[in-house]
Every structure is written in structure tokens, then in C-alpha cells.
C-alpha positions as CSV (number, residue, x, y, z in Angstrom):
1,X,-81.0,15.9,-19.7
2,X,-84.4,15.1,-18.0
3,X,-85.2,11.8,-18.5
4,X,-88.7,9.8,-16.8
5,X,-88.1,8.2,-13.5
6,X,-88.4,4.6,-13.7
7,X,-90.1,2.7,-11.0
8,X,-87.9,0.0,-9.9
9,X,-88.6,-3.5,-8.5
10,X,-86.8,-6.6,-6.4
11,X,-89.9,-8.7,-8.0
12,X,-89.1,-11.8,-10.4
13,X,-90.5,-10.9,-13.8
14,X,-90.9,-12.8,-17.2
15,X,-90.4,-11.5,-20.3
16,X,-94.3,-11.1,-21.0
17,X,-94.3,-9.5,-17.4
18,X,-91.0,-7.1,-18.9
19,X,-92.7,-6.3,-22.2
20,X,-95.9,-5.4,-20.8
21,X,-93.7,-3.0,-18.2
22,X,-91.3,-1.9,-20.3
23,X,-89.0,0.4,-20.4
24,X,-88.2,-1.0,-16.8
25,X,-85.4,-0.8,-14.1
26,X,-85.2,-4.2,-12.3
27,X,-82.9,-5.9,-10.1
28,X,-80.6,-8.1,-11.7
29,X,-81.8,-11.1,-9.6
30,X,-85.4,-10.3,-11.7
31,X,-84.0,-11.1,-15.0
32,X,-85.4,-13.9,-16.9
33,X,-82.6,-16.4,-17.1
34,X,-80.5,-16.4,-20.1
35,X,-81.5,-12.3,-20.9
36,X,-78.2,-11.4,-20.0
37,X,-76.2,-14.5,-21.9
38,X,-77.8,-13.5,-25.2
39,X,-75.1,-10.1,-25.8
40,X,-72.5,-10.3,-27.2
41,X,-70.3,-7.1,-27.0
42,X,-66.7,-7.0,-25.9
43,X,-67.6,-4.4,-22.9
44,X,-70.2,-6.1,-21.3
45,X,-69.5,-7.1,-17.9
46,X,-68.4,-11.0,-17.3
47,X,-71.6,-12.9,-16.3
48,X,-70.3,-14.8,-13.5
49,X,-69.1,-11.1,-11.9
50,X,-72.5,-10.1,-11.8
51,X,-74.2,-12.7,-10.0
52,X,-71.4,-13.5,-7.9
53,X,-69.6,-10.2,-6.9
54,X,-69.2,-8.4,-4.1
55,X,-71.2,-5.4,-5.4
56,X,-74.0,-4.7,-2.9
57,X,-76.4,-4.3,-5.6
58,X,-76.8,-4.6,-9.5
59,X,-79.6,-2.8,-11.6
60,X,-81.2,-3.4,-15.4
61,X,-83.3,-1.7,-17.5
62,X,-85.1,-3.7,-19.7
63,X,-87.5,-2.9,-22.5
64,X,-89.7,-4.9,-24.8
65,X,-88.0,-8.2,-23.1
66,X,-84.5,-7.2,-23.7
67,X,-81.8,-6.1,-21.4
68,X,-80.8,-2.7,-22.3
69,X,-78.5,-1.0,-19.7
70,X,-77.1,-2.9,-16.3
71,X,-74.7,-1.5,-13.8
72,X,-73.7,-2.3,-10.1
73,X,-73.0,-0.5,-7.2
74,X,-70.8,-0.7,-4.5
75,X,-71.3,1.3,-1.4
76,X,-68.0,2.7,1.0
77,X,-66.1,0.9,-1.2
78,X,-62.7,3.2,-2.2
79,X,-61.3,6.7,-1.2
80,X,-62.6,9.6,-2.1
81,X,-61.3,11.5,-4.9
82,X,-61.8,14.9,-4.7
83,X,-60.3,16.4,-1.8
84,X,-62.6,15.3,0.9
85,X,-61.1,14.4,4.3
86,X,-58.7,11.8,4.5
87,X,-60.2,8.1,4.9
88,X,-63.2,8.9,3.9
89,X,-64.9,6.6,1.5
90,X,-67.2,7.0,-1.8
91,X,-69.4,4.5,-3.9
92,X,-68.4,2.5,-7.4
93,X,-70.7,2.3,-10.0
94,X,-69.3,0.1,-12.3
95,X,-71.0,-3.4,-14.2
96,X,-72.0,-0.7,-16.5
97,X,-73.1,-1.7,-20.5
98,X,-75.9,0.4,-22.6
99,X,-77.3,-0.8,-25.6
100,X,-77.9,3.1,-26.3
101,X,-77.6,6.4,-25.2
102,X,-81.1,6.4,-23.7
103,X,-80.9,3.4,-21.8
104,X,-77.3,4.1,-19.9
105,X,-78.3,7.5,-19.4
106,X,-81.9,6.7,-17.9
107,X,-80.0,3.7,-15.6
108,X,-77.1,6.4,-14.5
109,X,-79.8,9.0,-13.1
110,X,-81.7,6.1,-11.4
111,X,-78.7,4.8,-9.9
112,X,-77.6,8.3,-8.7
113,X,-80.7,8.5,-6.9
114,X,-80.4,5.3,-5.5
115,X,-77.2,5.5,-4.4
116,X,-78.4,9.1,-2.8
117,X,-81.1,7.2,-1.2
118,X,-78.6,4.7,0.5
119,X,-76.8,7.6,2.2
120,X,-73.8,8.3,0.1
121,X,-72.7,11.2,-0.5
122,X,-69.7,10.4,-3.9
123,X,-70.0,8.1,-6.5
124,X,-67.0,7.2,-8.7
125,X,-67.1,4.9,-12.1
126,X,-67.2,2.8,-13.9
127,X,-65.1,0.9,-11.3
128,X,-65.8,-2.9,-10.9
129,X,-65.4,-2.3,-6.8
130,X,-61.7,-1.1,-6.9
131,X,-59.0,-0.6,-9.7
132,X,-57.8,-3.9,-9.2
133,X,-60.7,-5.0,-11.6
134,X,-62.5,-3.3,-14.6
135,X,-62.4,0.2,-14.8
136,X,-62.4,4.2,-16.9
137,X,-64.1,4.7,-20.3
138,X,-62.1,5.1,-23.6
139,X,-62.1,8.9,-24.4
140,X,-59.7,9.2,-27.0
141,X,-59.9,5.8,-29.5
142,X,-57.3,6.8,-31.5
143,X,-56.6,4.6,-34.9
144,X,-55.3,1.3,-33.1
145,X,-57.1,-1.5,-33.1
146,X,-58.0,-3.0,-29.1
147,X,-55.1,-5.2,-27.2
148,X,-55.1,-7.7,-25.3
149,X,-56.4,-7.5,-22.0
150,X,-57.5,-3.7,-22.6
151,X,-61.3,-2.9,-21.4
152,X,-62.2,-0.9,-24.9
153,X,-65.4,0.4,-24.2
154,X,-67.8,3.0,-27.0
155,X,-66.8,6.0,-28.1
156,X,-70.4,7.6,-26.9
157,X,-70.2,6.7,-22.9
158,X,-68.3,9.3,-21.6
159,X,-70.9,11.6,-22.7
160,X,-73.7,9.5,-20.9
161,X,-71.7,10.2,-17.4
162,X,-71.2,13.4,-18.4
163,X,-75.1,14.3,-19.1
164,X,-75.5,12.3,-15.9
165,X,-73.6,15.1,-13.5
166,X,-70.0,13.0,-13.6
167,X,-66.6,14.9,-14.5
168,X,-63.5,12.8,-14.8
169,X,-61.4,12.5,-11.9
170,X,-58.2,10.6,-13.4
171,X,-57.0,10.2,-16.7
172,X,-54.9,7.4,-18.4
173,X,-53.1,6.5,-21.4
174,X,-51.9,3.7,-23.0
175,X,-48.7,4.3,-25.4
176,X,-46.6,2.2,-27.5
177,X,-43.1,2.5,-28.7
178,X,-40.2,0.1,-31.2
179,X,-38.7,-2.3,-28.7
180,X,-35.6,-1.7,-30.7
181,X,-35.5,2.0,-30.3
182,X,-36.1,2.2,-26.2
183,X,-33.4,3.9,-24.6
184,X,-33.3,5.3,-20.5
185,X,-30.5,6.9,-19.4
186,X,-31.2,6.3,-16.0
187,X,-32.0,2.3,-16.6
188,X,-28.1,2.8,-17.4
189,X,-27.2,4.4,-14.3
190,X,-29.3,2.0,-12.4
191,X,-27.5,-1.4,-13.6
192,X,-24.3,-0.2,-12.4
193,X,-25.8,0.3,-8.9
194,X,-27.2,-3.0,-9.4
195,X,-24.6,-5.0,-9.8
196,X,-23.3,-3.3,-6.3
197,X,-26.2,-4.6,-4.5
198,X,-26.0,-7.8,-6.1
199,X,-29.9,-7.6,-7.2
200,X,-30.1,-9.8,-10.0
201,X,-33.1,-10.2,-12.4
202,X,-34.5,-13.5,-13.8
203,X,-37.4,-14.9,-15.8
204,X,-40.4,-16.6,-14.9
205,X,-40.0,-20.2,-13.4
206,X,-43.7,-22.1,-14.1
207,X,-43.0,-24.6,-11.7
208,X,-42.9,-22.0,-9.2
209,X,-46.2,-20.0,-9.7
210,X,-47.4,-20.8,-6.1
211,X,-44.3,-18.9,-4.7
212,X,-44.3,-16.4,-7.4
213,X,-47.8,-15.3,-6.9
214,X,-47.5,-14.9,-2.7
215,X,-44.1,-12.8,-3.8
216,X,-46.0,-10.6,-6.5
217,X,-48.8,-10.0,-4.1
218,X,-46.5,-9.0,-0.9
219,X,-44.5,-7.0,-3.4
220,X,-47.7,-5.0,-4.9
221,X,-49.9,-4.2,-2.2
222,X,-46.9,-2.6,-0.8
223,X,-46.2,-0.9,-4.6
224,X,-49.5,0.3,-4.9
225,X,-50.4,1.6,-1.3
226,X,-50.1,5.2,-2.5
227,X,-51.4,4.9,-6.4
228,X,-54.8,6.9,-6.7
229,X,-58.0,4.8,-5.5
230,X,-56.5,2.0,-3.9
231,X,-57.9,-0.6,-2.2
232,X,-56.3,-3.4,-0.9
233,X,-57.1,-6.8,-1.5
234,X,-56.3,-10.5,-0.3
235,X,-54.3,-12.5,-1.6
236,X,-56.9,-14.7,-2.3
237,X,-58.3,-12.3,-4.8
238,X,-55.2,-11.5,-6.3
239,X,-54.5,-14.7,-6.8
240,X,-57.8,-15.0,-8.9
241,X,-57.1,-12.2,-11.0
242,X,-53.6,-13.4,-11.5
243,X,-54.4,-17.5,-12.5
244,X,-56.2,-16.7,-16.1
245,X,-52.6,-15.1,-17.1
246,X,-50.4,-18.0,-16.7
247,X,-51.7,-20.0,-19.7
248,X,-50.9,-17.0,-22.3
249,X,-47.6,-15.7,-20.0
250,X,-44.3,-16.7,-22.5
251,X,-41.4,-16.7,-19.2
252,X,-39.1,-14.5,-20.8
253,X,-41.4,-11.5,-20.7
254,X,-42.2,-12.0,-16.9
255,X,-39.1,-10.3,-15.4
256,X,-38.0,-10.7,-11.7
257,X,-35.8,-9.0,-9.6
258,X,-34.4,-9.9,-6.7
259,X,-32.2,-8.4,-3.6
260,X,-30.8,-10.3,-1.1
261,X,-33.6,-13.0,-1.4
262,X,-36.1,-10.8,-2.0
263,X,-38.8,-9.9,-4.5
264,X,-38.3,-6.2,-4.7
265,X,-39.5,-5.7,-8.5
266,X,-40.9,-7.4,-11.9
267,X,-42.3,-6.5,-15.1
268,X,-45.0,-8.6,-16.9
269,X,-45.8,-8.5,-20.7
270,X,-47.8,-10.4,-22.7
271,X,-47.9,-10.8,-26.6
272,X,-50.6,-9.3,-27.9
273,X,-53.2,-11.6,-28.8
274,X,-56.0,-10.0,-30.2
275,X,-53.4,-9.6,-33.1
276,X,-53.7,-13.1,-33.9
277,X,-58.1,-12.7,-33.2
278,X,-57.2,-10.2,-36.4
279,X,-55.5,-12.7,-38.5
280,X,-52.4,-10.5,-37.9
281,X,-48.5,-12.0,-36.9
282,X,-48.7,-11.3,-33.2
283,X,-45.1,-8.6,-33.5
284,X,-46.4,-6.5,-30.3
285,X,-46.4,-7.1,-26.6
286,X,-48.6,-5.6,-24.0
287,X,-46.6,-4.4,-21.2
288,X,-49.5,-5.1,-18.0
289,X,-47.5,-4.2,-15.3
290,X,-44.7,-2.5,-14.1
291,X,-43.8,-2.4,-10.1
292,X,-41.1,-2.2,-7.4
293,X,-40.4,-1.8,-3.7
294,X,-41.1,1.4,-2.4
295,X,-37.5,1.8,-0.5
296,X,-35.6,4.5,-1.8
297,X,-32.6,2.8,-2.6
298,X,-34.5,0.8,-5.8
299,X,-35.0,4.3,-7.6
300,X,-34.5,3.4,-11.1
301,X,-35.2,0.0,-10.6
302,X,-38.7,0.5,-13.0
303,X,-36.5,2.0,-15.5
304,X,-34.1,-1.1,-15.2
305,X,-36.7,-3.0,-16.0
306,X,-38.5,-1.2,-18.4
307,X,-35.3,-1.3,-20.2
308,X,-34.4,-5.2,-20.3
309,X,-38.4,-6.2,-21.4
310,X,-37.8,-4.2,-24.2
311,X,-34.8,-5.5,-25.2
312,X,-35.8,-9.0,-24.3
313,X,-38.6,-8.0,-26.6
314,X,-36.7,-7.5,-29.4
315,X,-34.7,-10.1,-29.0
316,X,-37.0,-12.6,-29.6
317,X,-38.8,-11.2,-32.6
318,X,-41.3,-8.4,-31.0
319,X,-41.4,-5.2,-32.8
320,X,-43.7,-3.1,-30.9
321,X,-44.1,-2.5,-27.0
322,X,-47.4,-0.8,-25.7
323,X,-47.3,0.6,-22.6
324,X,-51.0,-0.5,-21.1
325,X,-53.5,2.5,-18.9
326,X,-50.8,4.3,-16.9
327,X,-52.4,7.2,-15.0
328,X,-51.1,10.2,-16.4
329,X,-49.2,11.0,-12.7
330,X,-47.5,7.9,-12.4
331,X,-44.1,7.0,-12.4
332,X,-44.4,4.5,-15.5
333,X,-46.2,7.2,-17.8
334,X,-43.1,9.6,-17.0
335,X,-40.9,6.3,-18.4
336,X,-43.2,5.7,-21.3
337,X,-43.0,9.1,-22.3
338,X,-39.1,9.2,-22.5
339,X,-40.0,7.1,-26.1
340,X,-43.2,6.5,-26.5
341,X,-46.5,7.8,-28.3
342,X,-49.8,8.0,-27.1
343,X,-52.2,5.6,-28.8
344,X,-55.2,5.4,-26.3
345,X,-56.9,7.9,-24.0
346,X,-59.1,6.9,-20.9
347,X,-61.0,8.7,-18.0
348,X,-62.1,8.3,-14.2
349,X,-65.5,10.0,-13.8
350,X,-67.3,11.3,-10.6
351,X,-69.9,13.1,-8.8
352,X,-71.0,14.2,-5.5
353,X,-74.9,13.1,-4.9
């Protein structure tokens, strides 16, 4: 689609300046304050993230004094999807939100050409600056309402990235199954190994979230070294993405396990909330995530513990267990599908420049 090319600018603007030069592509730190504070839509893109990330730049298009598209880019940020040589980096676009099909797709040319203009050469997105934060579009709603902690973003903005030269690049699913009915064969085989090794598996102690957090970080950067797009983090940062859980965490769906001392595995569910946002009994949890040590000898451990969530689950009243964006080549998808059905769809989109 050929769309008008939008002259950009780093200059302060008010909204009589915006409406007079409207539509226009400005740079966040241009916005009038409070422009960005009056949406309300579940996808847009947490305030404080955009003025204090670590994106190296953040554009909006406004028109008639209202925001109506906003994105940020990140530049070298994670590995290069599509078969380039190894190490080499690409660029995020992610902070994305459109008010309409016009506005994102106007902003995703300009910040093509932008990010083309910058030097780089591959732009992935929408991706917050890694997968560790917000990321994919919902390309397959399905009849389930959103869960907790899901990024459920509008039917119609695939197609923008699409009409803006993107193709996906990854896909997801999210899936859900009766806690009741989940069965693994090989979570069987597993415990009997388990009890060899003397690994044991315990709940969530609150009192000792400080240790718990250093553990779970040591134990998923090592988890996640090889998953697609991965970037590693501090533990700083995990930490940060990590805190906001605690309050809604119930101990008994935070698993543990443990070898020789050792943090070599946990599960983490959470009820699902925005049943209760729905005037709904909460009866599902959201299984988050699902890790272990990379070491050969914990094969089977992620079924292991797939296994006991769910039957901890049921056990105290949960019905239903969803089974939250697994990449369709990952180990936990192959689990999910053993019993599970697909309720959610989602897609990685990129593009060289």
C-alpha cells in the first residue's frame, strides 16, 4: 500500500501546533503531556516503558491533537531470524498501538525507513527489546475470552505488518486442557528416576523470594540460552519482571525442584484473574512458565512437572489449565499437545530493509 511520507520532527509541539500539522509523526518526547495517558486500550504499551525504556527511540503519529499510532525501536538488539550468519544482530520494533489501520500502517512504513536510515539491515516485531517483555500479534482469536497476563492485541494488526513488507517468523499458541484429565506417560517414567536421584519438588516459600528469584534467574538464563530470539538479561531486570507476580502467586502452583541443593526446574501458574475482571468463579490457571536445566540427565523433568501442577490444580478446586504462548518448536508445546487444545494463535513478524 502507498501511503504519504510523513515529515518527522524532534521539536516540542502543542496540540494547536499538532492540529495545525496534522496527520504528523513526532518523537515521543514532542507529545503534549497527558496525550498518551488519555487511551485506554488493553494493548497499548505501559506509559512508564515508553519514557523510560531502553529503546533507542520511540515515534507517534498524531492527528487533529490526538495520538494515533506510537512504536519504538531498538537498534542491534536480538539475533537475526532468518538464516543470516551466526551472531549477527537485527532491530525490534515493538511499543507498537494504532488507533486504525491508517495510522499503524503509515507509522510502520515511516519506521522502516527510519530504521533503514540508521543502518540496519532486519527488523523484527512487535518485540518490546527482547522476548523477555511484550511481544507477537494475535492471529488466530479463537472464542476464549483474554487471560491473565496474555498480551491480546486486534484482530486487524497482523495485516498492517503484512501490507508493511513483514512475514512471520515464529508462531505460538496458547492451549488449554481439564486438569483432571492430564496424563504423560513419560512424567511417569520420570518420577521413578526421580526418586533415584533424590530430586525432590516443593512449593513456593514467600519468605524466601530473595533466594528464589537469584535461583529462578541462574536457572533460566541457562534454560533459555537456545530458545529462538534470546537475549540475555540481568538479573536486575529479571527481577523487575518477576516482583509484580508475587502478590497474585498462590504457593502451591509455584513448583520447585531441587537436586542435590540445586534449582534444576520449576513450574509457575497463576489463577486466572481476568475471570474474576468477568464476574466469573476464577476455575482456570494460567500456566506462565515451564523450565529445567539443560543437562541431559533431567529429561522428563518438564513433563514431571507439568504433570504434578496439574494435579495440584485439581486438587484444590481448578478445573481448567491453559498452557500460555509456547512456540510451536518448543519442548512445552510438544507436552501441551499430548492433551491439550489450541485456544489462541500468535505470530513473530519480520523483514529485511
Amino acid at each position: 500500500m502507498n501511503r504519504p511520507f510523513l515529515s518527522s520532527s524532534h521539536t516540542s509541539l502543542s496540540h494547536a501546533a499538532l492540529a495545525v500539522a496534522s496527520p504528523a509523526i513526532v518523537n515521543l518526547q514532542s507529545l503534549a503531556p497527558g496525550m498518551m495517558e488519555t487511551i485506554n486500550h488493553p494493548a497499548m504499551p505501559d506509559v512508564a516503558s515508553l519514557r523510560h525504556g531502553s529503546q533507542s527511540e520511540s515515534w507517534c503519529l498524531v492527528e487533529r491533537g490526538k495520538l494515533g499510532a506510537i512504536c519504538s525501536l531498538w537498534l542491534d538488539t536480538v539475533p537475526r531470524p532468518d538464516g543470516a550468519d551466526l551472531g549477527e544482530r537485527c532491530a525490534a520494533l515493538g511499543h507498537f498501538f494504532a488507533q486504525d489501520a491508517d495510522a499503524g500502517g503509515t507509522l510502520l512504513d515511516f519506521a522502516c525507513a527510519r530504521l533503514r536510515m540508521l543502518g540496519a539491515q532486519y527488523v523484527v516485531g512487535p518485540l518490546d527489546g527482547d522476548t523477555w517483555h511484550r511481544y507477537r500479534l494475535v492471529t488466530q482469536a479463537g472464542e476464549r475470552a483474554p487471560f491473565f497476563l496474555e498480551y491480546y492485541t486486534p484482530c486487524d494488526w497482523p495485516a498492517l505488518f503484512v501490507e508493511a513488507g513483514f512475514s512471520p517468523v515464529a508462531a505460538y499458541r496458547s492451549a488449554q486442557t481439564a486438569t483432571a484429565n492430564y496424563a504423560d506417560r513419560s512424567a511417569e517414567k520420570f518420577a521413578g528416576r526421580a526418586a533415584q536421584m533424590a530430586l525432590t519438588v516443593r512449593t513456593f516459600q514467600p519468605e524466601e523470594t530473595a533466594a528464589t528469584l537469584t535461583a529462578l534467574y541462574e536457572l533460566s538464563v541457562q534454560s533459555f540460552a537456545h530458545n529462538a530470539l534470546y537475549t540475555p538479561i540481568t538479573r536486575q531486570e529479571f527481577e523487575a519482571l518477576y516482583r509484580p507476580l508475587l502478590p497474585h502467586l498462590v504457593p502451591d502452583l509455584f513448583l520447585l525442584a531441587e537436586h542435590n541443593g540445586q534449582l534444576v526446574g520449576f513450574v509457575l501458574a497463576v489463577p486466572d484473574y481476568g475471570q474474576r475482571v468477568r464476574g466469573e468463579v476464577i476455575d482456570t490457571i494460567v500456566i506462565k512458565t515451564l523450565a529445567r536445566h539443560p543437562a541431559r540427565c533431567y529429561a522428563g523433568l518438564g513433563s514431571y512437572l507439568a504433570q504434578e501442577i496439574h494435579q495440584r490444580a485439581a486438587a484444590l478446586g481448578y478445573r481448567t489449565a491453559i498452557h500460555a504462548l509456547m512456540h510451536d518448536s518448543n519442548a512445552s508445546r510438544i507436552i501441551s499437545d499430548k492433551s491439550a487444545q489450541t485456544i489462541r494463535r500468535y505470530a513473530l513478524y519480520g523483514r529485511a530493509l
